[in-house]
N, C-alpha and C positions, 0 to 999 in steps of 0.2 A: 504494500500500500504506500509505504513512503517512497519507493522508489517510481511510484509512477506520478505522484505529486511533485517530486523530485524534476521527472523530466516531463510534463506539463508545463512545470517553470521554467526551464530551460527555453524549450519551445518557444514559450511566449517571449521572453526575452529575447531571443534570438530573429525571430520575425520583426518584432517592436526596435529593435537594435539595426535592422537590414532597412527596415522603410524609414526609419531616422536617416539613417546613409544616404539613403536613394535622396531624400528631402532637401537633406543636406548640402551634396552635390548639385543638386537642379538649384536651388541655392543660387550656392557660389559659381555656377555657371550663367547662370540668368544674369546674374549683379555684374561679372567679371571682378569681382572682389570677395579679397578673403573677408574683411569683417563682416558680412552679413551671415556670414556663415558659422563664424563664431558666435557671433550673438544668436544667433539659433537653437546652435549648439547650448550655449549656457542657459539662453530662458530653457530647454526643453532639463536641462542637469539640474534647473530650479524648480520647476513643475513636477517633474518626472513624470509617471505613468499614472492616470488615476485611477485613484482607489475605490474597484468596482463592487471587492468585497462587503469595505466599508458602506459603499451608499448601498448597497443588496440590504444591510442588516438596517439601516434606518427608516423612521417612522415616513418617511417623506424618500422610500423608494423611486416611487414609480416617479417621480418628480424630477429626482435625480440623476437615472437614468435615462429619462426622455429628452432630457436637456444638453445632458452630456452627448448623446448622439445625434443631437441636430447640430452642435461644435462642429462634432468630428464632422457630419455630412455635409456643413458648409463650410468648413477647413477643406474637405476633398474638393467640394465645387470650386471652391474660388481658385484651387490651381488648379483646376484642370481648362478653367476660362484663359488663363495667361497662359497656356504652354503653346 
């Protein structure tokens, strides 16, 4: 059991770690400069990944979770307008 929670997390890290990269780069290649890509970098080292477990276990789930993915979905839209 721990070993498959073990590599669950891996997984997800690893995927989450690869579209950071991908992010990253399109980035610094859109800009043609490294600091936008840094600061990227850092707000996402700031943020990190959010805590899905935590909002799953709160009174104001469903709230939390609807929100967080309309983020993400318009975090996806708006670069897939500028590529």
């Amino acid at each position: 059991m721990m070993m498959l929670l073990t590599l669950q997390q891996v997984c997800f890290q690893m995927l989450y770690t690869t579209a950071f990269g991908w992010y990253a780069t399109w980035v610094f290649f859109s800009s043609g400069h490294l600091a936008p890509a840094v600061a990227v970098h850092a707000l996402c080292n700031y943020w990190g990944v959010p805590p899905f477990a935590q909002m799953a276990r709160h009174k104001r789930s469903r709230t939390l979770l609807v929100t967080t993915m309309i983020g993400i979905l318009g975090f996806t839209y708006a670069v897939s307008c500028s590529v």
